[in-house]
Every structure is written in structure tokens, then in C-alpha cells.
N, C-alpha and C positions, 0 to 999 in steps of 0.2 A: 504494500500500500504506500500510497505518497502522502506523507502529513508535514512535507516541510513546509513553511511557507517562503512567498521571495520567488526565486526562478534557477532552474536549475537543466543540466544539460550542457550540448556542444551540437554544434553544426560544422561538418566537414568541408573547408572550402578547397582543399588541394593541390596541386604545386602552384605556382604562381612566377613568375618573374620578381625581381627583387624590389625594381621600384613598386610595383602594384602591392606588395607584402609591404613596403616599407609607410606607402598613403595609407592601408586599409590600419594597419599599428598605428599611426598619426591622427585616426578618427576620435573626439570623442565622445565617452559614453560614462553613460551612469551605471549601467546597469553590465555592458558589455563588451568585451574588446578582444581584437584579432592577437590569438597566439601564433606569431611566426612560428616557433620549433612545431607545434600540432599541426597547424598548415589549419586552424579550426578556430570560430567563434566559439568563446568560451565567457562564462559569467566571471564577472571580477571577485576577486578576494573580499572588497569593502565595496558593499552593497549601501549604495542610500534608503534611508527610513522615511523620507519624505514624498519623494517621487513616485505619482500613483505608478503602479511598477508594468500594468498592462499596455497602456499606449507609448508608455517609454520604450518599454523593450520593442515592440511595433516597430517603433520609428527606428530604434539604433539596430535592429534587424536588415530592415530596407535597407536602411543608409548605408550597411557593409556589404549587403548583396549588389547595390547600385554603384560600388566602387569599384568590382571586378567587372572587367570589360570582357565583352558580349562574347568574345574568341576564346575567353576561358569559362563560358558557361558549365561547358559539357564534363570539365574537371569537376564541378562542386558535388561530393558526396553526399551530401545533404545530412540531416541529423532534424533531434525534436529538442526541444525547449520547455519544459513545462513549469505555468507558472498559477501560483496560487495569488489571487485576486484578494486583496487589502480590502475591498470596500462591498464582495458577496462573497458566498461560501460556492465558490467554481473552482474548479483546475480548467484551463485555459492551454492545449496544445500548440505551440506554434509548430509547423512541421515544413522544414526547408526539406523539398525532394531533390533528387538527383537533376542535375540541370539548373537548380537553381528556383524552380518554382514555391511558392510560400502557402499554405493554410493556414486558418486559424478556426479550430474544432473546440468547441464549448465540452467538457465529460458528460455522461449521460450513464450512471454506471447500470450494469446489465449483468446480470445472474445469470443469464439462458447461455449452458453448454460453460459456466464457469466450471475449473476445474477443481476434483477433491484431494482435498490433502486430509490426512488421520489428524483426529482431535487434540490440539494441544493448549493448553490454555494460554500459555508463553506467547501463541501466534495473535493473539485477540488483545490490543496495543491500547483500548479504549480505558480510562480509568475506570475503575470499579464505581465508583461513587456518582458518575455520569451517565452510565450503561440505562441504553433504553431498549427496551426489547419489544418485540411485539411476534406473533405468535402461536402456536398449538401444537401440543404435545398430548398423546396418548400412551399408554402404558399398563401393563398388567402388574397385580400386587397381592401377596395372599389378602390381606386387610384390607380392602381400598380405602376404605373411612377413616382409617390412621394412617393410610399414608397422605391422603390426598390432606388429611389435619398437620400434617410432618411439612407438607410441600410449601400450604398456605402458609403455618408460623414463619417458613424460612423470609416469604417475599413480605409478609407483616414486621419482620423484625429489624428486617434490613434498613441499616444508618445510611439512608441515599440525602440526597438533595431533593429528589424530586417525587412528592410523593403521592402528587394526586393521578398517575396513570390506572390500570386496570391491572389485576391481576387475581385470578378466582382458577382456584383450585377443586374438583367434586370427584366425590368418589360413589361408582357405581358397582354396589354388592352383587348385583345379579349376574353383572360380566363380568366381575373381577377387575374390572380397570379402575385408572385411573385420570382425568381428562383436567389439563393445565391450557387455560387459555389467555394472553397477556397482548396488552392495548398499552401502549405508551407507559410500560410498567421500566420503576426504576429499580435495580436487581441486578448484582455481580452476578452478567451470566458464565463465570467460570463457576460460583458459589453452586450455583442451578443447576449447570447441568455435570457436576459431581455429583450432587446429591439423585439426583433423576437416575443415573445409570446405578448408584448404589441403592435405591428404594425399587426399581424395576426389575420384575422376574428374568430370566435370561433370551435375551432376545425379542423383549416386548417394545421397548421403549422405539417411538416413532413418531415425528414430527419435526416441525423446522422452526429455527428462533431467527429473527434476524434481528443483530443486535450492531444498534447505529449510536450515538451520544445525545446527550442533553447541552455537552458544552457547547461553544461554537462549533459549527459544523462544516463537513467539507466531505465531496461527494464520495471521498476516496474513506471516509471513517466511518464507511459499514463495512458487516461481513456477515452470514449468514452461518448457522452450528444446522446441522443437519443428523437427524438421528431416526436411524433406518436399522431394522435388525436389532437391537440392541446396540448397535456401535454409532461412535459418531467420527463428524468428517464436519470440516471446515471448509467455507465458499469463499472465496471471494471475488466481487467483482470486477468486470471489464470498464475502464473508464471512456473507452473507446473502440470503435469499431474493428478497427486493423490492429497486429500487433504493431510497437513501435519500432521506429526505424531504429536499426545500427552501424553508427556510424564507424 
């Protein structure tokens, strides 16, 4: 996942003649400038805190691609730029193609055909105390009524911030299950889904959480827990349609 904010990345411009390396070094920028030895635009060391940082980087994009003359097009490698927006919660792709050509792709993240990785709580970067989840889960248990009174105490007791979401727990004697369903509930879901695989009979437990923040948010701080079989598996999403370039 991407939580840095500011901009970050290289775009591959290529061999160059020495004057044309020596002008595009000479431009400058706030946010960006040409490394002769990478033969690449690269973000600077000392980033400005003032400068809204999307239409700067825009401009000092251009301005470096507009420096290399047209006979060197076919040299630039191209590369992506990703930049987290100061004033919405967006990741902003800039993406220099090969040749030279420029995008600029809003994220839009997407689950469908995201890949699984096995359950780790380590992987899930959201602080505990922010975690919003939202949600259903099913599960088999000898007791339902004690566990699903086991499941509710956990998300009743929990020291969040935020604590007017949903979160209702029922247990049904007749099936054996036990049925978690959670609306903008706040709840360490590494807390949760410990407890769920440790109160579930073996290979009951079944359902999806997707667990996003309450803090400032940004499109890249969800993930989805997935729990199928008894086992779980972590999602996460695509912020974008293609993979990214590599430069």
C-alpha cells in the first residue's frame, strides 16, 4: 500500500547529449529535478511544505519533458510519479510512457481479481484505535449464545475513538452459528479476527471484513480480511487499472 504522502517515484529520460542533461539539471523545481548519473527525473531530497504539490509537480513534469528535444523522444523510458494530494484524500498517478507521453489517473481502488496473501496481522498498517470495518461474518460454534455474547463484549469493550458505528453480534441455537455483522464499527480488526478463528469450529468461519480508517483517509488505506474455510487471507487493493510502469 502507498501511505506516504508528498510525491514519490522517477521517470526515465535516457541518454541525452551533454548540453540537453546539462539545461534539463539547470531547470528549477520545487518538487523535482533531473539526475544526470540516473539519466531520470527524480523527487528532491527537500520537499516544500507549502507548495500545493499536484499542479506543481504538473508543471515541473512538463517543463522537463519540454526540455528534451523532439529527436530524443523515443529515448525516454518513461516511469510513474505518485502523488498524495494535500488538500483531498486521492493518490494522483502521473505516468510518463515511453516516448514521452504524460497521464494523469485519479486511484479508484478495486478489489475484483485483487490478489491473496495468508493472514497476517503485521500486513494490516491501519492503527488499531482508527480501524473501521464494515462487514459479515458467519460461523459455527458448539454454544452460539456464548459465543456470539464472547464476540459482542469484544466490539462493546473496545477503547476506539469512534464509537457510534454498528456492530451486532447473534447467535442462532438451531444452526449452530454464529452471524457478526458490522456498519462503520470501530474495532482492532486484528483483535477480531483472532478471536473469530479461535471461537469458530474448524472450518466454519466465512465472511469478508473490509477494514478502511476513521483517520484521514486515502484510497490506498483499505484492505479487505477475507475468511473462507476457516482460514483467512488478506486483499488488497488495485489503485489503478494497469500495473505500474518500471522504469
Amino acid at each position: 500500500m502507498f501511505h506516504q504522502q508528498g510525491c514519490h517515484g522517477r521517470v526515465l529520460i535516457g541518454p541525452l547529449p551533454a548540453a540537453v542533461q546539462a539545461r534539463l539539471a539547470g531547470l528549477p523545481g520545487d518538487w523535482l529535478e533531473f539526475d544526470a548519473a540516473a539519466g531520470a527525473v527524480v523527487v528532491r531530497h527537500v520537499q516544500p511544505t507549502a507548495a500545493p504539490c499536484l499542479p506543481t509537480i504538473v508543471s515541473e513534469v512538463v517543463r522537463l519533458l519540454a526540455a528534451v528535444p523532439v529527436e530524443f523522444h523515443e529515448h525516454i523510458g518513461g516511469g510513474d510519479l505518485l502523488v498524495h494530494t494535500e488538500d483531498s484524500p486521492h493518490v494522483v498517478r502521473l505516468r510518463v510512457e515511453e516516448g514521452g507521453g504524460l497521464r494523469i489517473t485519479w486511484a479508484h481502488p478495486c478489489f475484483a481479481n485483487a490478489p491473496r496473501q495468508p493472514y497476517a496481522g503485521g500486513r494490516i498498517a491501519i492503527d488499531p484505535v482508527f480501524c473501521r470495518l464494515n462487514g459479515d461474518v458467519a460461523l459455527s460454534a458448539p454454544d452460539p449464545a456464548r459465543a456470539a455474547k464472547e464476540i459482542q463484549r469484544l466490539a462493546d469493550t473496545f477503547e476506539g475513538l469512534y464509537p457510534e458505528g454498528e456492530f451486532q453480534a447473534t447467535g442462532d441455537k438451531t444452526q449452530h452459528k454464529v452471524r457478526v455483522h458490522m456498519h462503520d464499527a470501530n474495532l482492532d480488526v486484528r483483535v477480531l479476527v483472532e478471536r473469530l478463528l479461535k471461537i469458530a469450529s474448524h472450518g466454519s468461519a466465512e465472511g469478508t471484513i473490509e477494514v478502511s480508517s476513521f483517520d484521514e483517509r486515502y484510497p490506498d488505506d483499505c484492505i479487505r480480511v477475507v475468511l473462507e474455510k476457516g482460514q483467512a487471507w488478506v486483499e488488497e487493493p488495485a489503485l489503478f487499472d494497469e500495473a505500474p510502469a518500471v522504469p
